[in-house]
Backbone as CSV, one residue per row, in Angstrom:
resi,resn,N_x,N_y,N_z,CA_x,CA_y,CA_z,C_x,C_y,C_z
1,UNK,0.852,-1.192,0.000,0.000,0.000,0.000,0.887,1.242,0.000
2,UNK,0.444,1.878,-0.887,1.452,3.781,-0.844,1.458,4.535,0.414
3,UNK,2.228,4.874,0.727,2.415,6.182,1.882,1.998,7.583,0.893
4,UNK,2.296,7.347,-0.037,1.725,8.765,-1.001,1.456,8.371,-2.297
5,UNK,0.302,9.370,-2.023,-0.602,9.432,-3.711,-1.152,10.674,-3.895
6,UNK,-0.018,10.602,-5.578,-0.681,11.774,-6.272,-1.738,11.997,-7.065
7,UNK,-2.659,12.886,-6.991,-3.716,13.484,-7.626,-3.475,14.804,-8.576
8,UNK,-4.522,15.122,-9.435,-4.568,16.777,-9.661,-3.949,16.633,-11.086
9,UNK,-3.165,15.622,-12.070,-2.802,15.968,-13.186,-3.867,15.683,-14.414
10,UNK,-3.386,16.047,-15.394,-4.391,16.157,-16.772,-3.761,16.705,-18.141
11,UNK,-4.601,17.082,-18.579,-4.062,18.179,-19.717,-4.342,19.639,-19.330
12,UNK,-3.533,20.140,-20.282,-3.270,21.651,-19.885,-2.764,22.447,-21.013
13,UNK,-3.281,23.928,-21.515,-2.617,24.500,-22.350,-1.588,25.197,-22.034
14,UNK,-0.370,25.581,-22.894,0.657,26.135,-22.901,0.515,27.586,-22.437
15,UNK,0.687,27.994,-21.432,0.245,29.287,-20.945,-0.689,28.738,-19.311
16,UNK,-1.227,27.598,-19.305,-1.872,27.166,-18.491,-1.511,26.899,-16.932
17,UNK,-2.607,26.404,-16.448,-2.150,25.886,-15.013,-2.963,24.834,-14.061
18,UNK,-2.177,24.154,-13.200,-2.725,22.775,-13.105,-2.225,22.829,-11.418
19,UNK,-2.760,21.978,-10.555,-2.592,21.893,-9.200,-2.618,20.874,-8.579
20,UNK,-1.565,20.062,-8.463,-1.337,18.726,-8.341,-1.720,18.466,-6.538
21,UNK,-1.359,17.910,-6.386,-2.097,17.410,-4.970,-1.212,16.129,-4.392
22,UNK,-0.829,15.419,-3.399,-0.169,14.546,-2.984,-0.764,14.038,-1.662
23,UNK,-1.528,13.045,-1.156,-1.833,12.637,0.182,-0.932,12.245,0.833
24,UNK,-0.707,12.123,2.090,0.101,10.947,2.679,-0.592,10.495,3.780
25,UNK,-0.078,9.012,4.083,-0.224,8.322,5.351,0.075,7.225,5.499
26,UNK,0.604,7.023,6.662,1.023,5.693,7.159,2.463,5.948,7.861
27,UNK,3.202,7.423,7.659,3.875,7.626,8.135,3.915,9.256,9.245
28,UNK,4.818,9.748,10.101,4.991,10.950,10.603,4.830,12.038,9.622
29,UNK,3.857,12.551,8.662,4.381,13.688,7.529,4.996,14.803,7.865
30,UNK,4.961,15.249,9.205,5.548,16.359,9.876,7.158,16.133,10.026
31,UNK,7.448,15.128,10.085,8.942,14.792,10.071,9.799,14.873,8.427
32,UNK,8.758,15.073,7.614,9.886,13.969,6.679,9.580,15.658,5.506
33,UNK,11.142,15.685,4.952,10.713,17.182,3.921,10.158,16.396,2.552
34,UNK,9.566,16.951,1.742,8.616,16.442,1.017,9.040,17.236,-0.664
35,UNK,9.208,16.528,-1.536,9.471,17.261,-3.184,8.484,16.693,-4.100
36,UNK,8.793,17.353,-5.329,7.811,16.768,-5.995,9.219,16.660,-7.545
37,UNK,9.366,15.423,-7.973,10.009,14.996,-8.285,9.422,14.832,-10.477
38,UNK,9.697,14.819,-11.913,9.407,14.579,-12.695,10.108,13.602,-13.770
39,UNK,9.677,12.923,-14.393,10.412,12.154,-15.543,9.621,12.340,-16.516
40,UNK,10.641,12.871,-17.333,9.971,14.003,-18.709,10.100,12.347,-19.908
41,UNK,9.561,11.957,-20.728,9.610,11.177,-21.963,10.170,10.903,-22.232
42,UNK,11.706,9.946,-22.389,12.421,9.445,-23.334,13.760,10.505,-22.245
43,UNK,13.499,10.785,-21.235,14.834,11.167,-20.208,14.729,10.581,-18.974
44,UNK,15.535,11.361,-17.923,15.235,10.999,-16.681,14.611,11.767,-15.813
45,UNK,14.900,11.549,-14.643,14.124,12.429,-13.288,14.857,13.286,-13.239
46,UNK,14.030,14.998,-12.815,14.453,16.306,-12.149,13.564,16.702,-11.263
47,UNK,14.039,16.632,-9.801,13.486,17.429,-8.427,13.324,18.938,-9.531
48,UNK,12.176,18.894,-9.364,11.564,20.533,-9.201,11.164,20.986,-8.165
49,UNK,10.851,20.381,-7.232,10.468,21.852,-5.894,10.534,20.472,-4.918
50,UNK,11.241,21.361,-3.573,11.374,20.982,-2.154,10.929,21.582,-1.051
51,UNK,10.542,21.412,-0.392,9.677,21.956,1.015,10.426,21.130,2.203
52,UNK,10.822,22.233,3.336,10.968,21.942,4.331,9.808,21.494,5.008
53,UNK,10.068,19.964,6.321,9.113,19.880,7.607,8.221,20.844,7.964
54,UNK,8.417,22.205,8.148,7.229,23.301,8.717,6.668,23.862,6.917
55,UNK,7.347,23.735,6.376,6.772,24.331,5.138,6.778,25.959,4.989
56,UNK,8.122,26.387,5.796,8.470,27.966,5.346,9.662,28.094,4.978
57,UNK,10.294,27.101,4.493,11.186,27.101,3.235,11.073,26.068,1.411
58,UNK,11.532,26.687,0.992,10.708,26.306,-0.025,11.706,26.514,-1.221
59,UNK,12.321,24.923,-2.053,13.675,25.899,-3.222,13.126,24.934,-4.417
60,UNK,13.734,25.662,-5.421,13.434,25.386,-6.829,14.633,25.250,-7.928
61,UNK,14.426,24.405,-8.932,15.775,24.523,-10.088,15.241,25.724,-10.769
62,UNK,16.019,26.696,-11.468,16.054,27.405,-12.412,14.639,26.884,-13.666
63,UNK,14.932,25.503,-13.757,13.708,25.074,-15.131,12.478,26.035,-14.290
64,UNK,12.241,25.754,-13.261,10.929,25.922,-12.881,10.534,27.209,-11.798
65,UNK,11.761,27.921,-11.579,11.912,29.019,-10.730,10.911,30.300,-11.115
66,UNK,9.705,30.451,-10.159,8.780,31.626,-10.516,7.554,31.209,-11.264
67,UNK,7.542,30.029,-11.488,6.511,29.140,-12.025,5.834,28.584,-11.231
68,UNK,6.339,28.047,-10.738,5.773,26.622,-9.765,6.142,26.488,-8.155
69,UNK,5.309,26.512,-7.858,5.037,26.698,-6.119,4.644,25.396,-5.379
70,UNK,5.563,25.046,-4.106,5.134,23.954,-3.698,4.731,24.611,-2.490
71,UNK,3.802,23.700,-1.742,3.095,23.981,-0.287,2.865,22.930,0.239
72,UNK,2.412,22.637,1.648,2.014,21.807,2.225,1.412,21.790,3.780
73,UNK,0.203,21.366,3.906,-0.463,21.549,4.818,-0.233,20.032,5.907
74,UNK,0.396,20.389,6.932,0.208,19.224,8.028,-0.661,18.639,8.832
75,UNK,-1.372,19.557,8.834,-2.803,19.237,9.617,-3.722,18.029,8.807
76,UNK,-3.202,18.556,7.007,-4.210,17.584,6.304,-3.064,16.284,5.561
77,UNK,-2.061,16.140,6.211,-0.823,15.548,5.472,-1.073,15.404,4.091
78,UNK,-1.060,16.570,3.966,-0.967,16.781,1.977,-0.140,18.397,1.907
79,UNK,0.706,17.310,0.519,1.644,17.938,-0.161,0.704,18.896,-1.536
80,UNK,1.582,19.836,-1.894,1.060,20.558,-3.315,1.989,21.167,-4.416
81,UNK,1.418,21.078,-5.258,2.634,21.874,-6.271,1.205,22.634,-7.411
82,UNK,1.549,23.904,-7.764,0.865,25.001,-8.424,1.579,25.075,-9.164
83,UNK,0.937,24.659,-10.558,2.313,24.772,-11.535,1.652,25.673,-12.617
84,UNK,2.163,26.993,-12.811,1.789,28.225,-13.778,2.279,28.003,-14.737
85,UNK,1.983,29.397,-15.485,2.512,29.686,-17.112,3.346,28.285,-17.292
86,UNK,2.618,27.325,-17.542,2.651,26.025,-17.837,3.795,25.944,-19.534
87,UNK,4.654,25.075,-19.696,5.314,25.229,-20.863,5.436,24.030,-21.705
88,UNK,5.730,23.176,-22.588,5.302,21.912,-23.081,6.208,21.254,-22.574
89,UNK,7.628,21.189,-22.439,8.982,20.866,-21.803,8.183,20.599,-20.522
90,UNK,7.321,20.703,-19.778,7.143,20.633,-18.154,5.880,18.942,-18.446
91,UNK,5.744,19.035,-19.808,4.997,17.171,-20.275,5.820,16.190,-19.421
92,UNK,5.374,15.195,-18.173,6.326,15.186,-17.453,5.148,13.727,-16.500
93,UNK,5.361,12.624,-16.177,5.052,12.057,-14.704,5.711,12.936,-13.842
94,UNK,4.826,13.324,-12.703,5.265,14.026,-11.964,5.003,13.422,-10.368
95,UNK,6.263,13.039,-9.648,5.901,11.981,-8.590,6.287,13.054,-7.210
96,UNK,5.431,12.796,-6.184,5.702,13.545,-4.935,6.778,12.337,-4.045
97,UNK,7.322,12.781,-3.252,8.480,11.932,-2.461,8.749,12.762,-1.365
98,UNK,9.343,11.832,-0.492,9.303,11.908,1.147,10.790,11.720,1.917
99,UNK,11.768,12.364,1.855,12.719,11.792,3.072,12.966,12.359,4.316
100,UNK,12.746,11.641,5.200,12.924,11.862,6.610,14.215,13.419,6.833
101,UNK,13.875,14.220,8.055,14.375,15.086,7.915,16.224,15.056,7.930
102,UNK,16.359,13.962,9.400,17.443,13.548,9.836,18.327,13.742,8.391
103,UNK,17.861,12.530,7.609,18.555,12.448,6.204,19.324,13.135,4.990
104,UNK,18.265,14.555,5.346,19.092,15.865,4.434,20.136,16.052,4.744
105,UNK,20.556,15.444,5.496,22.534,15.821,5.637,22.725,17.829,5.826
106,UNK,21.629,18.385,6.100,21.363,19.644,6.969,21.316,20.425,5.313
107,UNK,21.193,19.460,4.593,21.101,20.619,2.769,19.848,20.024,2.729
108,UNK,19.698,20.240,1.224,17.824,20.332,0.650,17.659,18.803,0.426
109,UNK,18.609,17.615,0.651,18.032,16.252,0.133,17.480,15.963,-0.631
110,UNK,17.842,16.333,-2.111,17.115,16.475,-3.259,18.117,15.904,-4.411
111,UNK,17.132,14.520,-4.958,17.916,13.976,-5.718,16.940,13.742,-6.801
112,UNK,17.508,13.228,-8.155,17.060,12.981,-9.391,16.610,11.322,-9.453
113,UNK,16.773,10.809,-8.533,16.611,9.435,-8.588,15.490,9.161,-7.246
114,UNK,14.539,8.461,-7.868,13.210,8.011,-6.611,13.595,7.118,-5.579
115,UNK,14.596,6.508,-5.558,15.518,5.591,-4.962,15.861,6.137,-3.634
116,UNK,16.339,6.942,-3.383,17.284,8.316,-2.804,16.213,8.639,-1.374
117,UNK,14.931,8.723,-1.710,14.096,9.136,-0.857,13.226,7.988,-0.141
118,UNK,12.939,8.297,0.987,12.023,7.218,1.732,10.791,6.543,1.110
119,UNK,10.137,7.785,0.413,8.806,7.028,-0.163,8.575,7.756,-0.975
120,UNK,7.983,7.783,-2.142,7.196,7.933,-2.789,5.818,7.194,-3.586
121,UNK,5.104,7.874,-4.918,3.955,7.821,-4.938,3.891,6.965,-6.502
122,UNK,2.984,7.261,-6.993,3.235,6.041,-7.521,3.019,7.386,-9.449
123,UNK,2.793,7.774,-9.423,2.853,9.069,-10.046,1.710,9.817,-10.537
124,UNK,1.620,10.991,-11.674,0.429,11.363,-12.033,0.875,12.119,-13.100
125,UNK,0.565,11.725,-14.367,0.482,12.292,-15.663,0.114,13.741,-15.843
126,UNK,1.265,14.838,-16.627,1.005,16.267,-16.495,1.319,15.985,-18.152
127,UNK,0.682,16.779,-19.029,0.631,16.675,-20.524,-0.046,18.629,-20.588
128,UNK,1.166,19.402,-21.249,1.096,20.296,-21.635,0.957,20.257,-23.189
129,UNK,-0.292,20.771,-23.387,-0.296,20.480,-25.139,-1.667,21.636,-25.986
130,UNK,-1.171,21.709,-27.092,-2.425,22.604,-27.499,-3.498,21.628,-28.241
């Protein structure tokens, strides 16, 4: 059974915007910093957005910097990502993931590989297209 599942993807026009969604449970969600992770078609995985445990830090790669906003509410152990001025390059499975805080080695714990992190979800199809 998943500790996380993502919701919220679809189609979307180029200029568009879409609001992905991530549940969790079965584990502490308050402990563990939380990303939302993509594997674009015929490449590999890129962490696009990371969130600290309290959720008042918050970093991004350049691809996606000023675009796309992650959040997360603890009360409802759900993760989020707001992804704007949507671009076709962002056509993407887009998987949420979990590693315990301890683990960040006191940096952002943010890797390109789903492996790397405690848990993740099982994914959710984002298709930017006209």
């Amino acid at each position: 059974q998943l500790r996380l599942m993502e919701s919220g993807g679809g189609l979307a026009q180029p200029g568009g915007s879409l609001r992905l969604s991530c549940a969790a449970s079965r584990f502490v969600f308050d402990d563990y910093w939380t990303y939302w992770v993509r594997q674009v078609p015929g490449k590999g995985f890129e962490w696009v957005s990371a969130i600290n445990t309290g959720g008042g830090m918050q970093y991004y790669p350049d691809s996606v910097k000023g675009r796309f906003t992650i959040s997360r509410d603890n009360a409802k152990n759900t993760l989020y990502l707001q992804m704007d001025s949507l671009k076709s390059e962002d056509t993407a499975v887009y998987y949420c993931a979990a590693l315990l805080w301890s683990k960040t080695g006191y940096g952002l714990g943010t890797s390109n590989s789903l492996n790397d992190y405690d848990y993740w979800g099982q994914g959710t199809q984002v298709t930017v297209s006209t």
